[in-house]
C-alpha positions in Angstrom: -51.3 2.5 -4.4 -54.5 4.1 -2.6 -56.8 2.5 -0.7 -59.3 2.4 -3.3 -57.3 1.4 -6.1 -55.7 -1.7 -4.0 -59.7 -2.4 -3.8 -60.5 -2.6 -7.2 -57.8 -5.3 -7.5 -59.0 -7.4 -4.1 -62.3 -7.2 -5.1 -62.0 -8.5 -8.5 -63.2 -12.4 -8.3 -61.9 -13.4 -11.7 -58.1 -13.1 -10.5 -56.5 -14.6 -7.9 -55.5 -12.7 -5.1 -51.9 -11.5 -5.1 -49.5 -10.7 -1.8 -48.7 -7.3 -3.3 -52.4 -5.9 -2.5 -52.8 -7.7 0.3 -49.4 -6.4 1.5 -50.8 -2.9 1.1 -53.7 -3.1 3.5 -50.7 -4.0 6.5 -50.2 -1.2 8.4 -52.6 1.0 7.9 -53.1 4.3 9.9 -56.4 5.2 11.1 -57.4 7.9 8.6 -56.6 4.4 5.6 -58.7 2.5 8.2 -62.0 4.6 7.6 -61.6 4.5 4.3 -60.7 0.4 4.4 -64.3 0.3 5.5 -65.9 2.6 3.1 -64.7 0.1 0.7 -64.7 -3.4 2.5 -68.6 -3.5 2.3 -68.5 -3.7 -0.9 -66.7 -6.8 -1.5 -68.2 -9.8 -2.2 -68.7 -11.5 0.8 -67.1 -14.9 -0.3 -64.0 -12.9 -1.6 -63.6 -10.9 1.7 -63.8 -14.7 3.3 -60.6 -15.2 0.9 -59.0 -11.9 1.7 -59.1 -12.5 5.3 -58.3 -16.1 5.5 -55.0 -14.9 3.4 -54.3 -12.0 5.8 -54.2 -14.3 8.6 -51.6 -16.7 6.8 -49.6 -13.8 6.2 -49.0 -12.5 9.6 -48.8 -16.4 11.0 -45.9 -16.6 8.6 -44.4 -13.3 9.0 -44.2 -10.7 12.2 -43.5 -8.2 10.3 -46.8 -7.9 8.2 -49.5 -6.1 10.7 -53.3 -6.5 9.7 -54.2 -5.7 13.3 -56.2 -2.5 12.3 -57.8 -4.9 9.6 -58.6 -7.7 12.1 -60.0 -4.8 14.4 -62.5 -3.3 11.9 -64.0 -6.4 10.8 -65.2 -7.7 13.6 -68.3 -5.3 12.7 -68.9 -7.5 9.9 -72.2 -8.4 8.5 -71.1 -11.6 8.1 -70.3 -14.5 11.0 -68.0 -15.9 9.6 -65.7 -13.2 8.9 -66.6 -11.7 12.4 -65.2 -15.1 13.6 -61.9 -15.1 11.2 -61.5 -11.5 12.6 -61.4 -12.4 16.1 -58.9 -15.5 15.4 -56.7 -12.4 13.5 -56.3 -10.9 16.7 -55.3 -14.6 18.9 -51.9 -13.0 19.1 -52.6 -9.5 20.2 -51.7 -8.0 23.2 -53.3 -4.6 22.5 -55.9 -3.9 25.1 -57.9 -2.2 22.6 -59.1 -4.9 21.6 -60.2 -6.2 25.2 -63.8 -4.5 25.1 -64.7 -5.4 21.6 -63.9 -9.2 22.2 -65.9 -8.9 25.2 -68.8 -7.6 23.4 -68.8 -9.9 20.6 -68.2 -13.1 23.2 -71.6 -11.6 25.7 -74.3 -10.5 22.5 -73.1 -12.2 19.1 -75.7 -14.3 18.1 -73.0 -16.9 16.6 -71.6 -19.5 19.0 -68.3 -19.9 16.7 -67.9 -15.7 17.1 -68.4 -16.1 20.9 -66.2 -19.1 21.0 -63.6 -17.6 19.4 -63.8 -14.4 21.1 -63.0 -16.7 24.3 -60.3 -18.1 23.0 -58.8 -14.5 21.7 -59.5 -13.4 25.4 -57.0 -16.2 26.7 -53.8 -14.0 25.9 -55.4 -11.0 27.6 -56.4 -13.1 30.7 -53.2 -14.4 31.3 -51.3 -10.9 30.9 -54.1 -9.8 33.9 -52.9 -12.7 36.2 -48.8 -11.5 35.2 -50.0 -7.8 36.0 -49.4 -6.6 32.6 -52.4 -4.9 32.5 -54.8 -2.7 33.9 -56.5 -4.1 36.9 -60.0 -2.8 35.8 -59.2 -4.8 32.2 -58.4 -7.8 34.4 -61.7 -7.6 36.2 -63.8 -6.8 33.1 -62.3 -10.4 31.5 -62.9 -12.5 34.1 -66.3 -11.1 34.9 -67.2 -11.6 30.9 -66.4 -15.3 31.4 -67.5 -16.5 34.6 -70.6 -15.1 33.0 -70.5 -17.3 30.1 -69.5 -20.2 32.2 -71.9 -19.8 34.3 -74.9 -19.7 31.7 -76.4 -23.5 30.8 -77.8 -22.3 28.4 -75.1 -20.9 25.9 -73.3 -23.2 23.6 -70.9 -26.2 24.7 -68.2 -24.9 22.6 -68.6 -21.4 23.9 -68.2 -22.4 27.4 -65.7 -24.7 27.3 -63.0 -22.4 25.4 -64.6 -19.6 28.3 -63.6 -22.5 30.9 -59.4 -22.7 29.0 -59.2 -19.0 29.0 -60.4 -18.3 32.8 -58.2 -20.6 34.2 -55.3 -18.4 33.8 -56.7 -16.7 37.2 -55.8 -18.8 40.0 -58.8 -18.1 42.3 -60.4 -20.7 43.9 -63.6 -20.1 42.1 -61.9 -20.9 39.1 -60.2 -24.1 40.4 -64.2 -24.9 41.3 -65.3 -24.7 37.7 -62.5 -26.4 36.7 -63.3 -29.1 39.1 -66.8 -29.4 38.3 -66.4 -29.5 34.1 -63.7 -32.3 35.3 -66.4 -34.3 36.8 -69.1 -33.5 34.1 -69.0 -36.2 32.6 -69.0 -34.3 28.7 -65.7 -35.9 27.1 -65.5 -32.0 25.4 -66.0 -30.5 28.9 -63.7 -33.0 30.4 -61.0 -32.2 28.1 -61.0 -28.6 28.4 -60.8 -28.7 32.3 -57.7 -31.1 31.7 -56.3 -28.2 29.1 -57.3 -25.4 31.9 -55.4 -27.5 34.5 -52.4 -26.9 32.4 -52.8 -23.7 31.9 -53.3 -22.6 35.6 -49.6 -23.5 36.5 -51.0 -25.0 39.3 -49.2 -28.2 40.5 -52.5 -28.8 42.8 -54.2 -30.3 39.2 -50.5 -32.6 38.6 -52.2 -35.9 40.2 -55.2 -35.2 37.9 -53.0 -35.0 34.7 -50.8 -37.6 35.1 -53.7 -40.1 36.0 -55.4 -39.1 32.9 -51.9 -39.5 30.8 -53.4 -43.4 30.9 -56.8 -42.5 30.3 -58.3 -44.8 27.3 -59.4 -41.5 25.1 -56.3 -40.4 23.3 -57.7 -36.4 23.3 -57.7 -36.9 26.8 -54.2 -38.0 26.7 -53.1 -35.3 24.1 -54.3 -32.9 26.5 -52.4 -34.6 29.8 -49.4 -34.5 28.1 -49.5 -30.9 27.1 -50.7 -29.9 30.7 -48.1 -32.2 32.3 -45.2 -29.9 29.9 -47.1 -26.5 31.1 -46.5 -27.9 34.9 -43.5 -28.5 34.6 -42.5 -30.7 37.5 -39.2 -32.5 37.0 -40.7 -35.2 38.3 -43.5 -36.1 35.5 -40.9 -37.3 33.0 -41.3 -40.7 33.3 -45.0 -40.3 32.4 -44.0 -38.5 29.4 -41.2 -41.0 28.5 -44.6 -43.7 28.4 -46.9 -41.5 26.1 -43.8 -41.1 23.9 -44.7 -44.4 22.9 -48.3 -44.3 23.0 -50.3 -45.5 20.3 -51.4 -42.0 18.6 -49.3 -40.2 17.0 -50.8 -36.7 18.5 -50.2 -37.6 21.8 -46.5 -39.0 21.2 -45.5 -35.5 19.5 -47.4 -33.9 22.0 -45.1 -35.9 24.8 -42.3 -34.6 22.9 -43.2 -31.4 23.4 -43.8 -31.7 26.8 -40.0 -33.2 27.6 -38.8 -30.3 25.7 -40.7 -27.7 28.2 -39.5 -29.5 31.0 -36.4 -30.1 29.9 -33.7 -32.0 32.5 -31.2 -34.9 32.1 -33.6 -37.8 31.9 -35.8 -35.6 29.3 -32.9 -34.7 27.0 -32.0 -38.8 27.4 -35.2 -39.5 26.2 -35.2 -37.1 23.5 -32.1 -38.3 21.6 -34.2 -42.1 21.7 -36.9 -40.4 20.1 -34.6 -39.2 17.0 -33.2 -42.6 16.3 -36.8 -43.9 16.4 -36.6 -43.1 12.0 -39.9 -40.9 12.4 -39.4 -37.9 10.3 -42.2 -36.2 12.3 -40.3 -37.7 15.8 -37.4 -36.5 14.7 -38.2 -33.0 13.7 -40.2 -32.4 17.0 -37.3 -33.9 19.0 -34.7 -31.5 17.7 -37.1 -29.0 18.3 -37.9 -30.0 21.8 -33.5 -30.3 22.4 -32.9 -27.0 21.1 -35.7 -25.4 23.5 -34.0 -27.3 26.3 -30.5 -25.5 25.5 -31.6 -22.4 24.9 -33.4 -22.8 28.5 -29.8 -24.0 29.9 -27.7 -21.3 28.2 -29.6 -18.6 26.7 -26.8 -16.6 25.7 -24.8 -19.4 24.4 -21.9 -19.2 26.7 -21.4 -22.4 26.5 -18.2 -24.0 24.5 -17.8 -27.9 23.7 
């Protein structure tokens, strides 16, 4: 099926979309790309919504299916908020092509969710440049793009507070500053984002912060102790988790699950086989889950024989 014909179906608002043309548009070379766009514009803009909203299930679902190319082009789009589903498309990426167009759309779009979710998309990338996986200059450009967002009072709360989770994978001190100050805010939004960013600096320094706040009296902020205490990973924390395990939410309790299974450990693993004879189906489920991540940790090659 060409490009154009696979169109004509998409396009087609009286039928519902089907998996066999979107499949079509997965994997497309770069000479199918130009013509992708020739024809995208002319889509409705409430069915390309659809089509990319679908696309983005697909490749959550399945590895195999690879609308990268698709994600890439549309984050030209006319409209915000495909320009914003575009730039969630690519959350997974770790193509540094994408680096300068994420950039772009996160300094000049004029819609906070676009720049917002550029920052967020922009997380994966900044963490690869603090592992050395990429180019130093791509590392530089990054964290330049969102001190300079941080740094702006003026730009949108939810625009600088995903800028704040995704420039806290580089350890710097300057960073551990900002995290400090959207700590002491005083914005529960800000406040929870510095408590996420602490968890994602792998930074024990923030570990008396987290598991103070695992008691705090806001259960987000609790939700996002717990998942910062897990990211820390200090042997140590367990106990804390073991108490939010019972707390009264039921985010934070899976999120403590979580945690235990990140840390992993004899006392963890304890309290993880009390969690699945709790009768939660939701417990249960997240506790196996959480067990198996602990043994695959402990014998990854399953060497191991009972």
């Amino acid at each position: 099926m060409t490009i154009q014909s696979c169109f004509r179906e998409l396009a087609d608002q009286s039928k519902p979309l089907r998996h066999s043309g979107l499949l079509q548009l997965s994997g497309l070379t770069s000479d199918e790309i130009a013509e992708f766009k020739a024809e995208w514009s002319g889509v409705e803009v409430d069915r390309r919504r659809e089509i990319l909203a679908r696309m983005i299930e697909l490749s959550e679902d399945n590895l195999e299916f690879d609308f990268i190319y698709v994600f890439r082009a549309c984050l030209a789009d006319a409209d915000a908020r495909i320009r914003e589903q575009a730039t969630r498309g690519l959350w997974d990426s770790d193509d540094r092509v994408c680096i300068r167009p994420l950039i772009a759309l996160l300094r000049k779009d004029p819609s906070p969710s676009v720049k917002a979710a550029a920052a967020a998309s922009l997380s994966k990338f900044a963490a690869m440049a603090q592992d050395n996986k990429l180019m130093a200059r791509d590392g530089e450009r990054i964290l330049s793009a969102l001190l300079d967002v941080i740094g702006d009072n003026y730009e949108h709360l939810e625009v600088r507070r995903r800028a704040i989770e995704a420039v806290s994978h580089f350890d710097t001190p300057e960073v551990g500053e900002i995290i400090k100050r959207a700590y002491n805010d005083g914005e529960p939004k800000l406040r929870q984002s510095a408590v996420y960013a602490m968890g994602r600096s792998s930074n024990n320094r923030w570990l008396p912060f987290v598991l103070r706040d695992s008691q705090d009296d806001d259960p987000a902020i609790r939700f996002e102790a717990a998942n910062a205490i897990g990211q820390l990973g200090d042997e140590t924390s367990v106990p804390h988790l073991i108490m939010l395990v019972r707390d009264d939410d039921d985010e934070v309790q899976l999120s403590a699950v979580h945690a235990l299974g990140a840390i992993g450990g004899v006392l963890a693993k304890q309290a993880l086989i009390q969690c699945i004879k709790l009768g939660d189906e939701a417990m249960e489920e997240a506790a196996r889950a959480s067990l198996h991540s602990i043994e695959f940790d402990e014998d990854p090659l399953g060497f191991r024989f009972q």
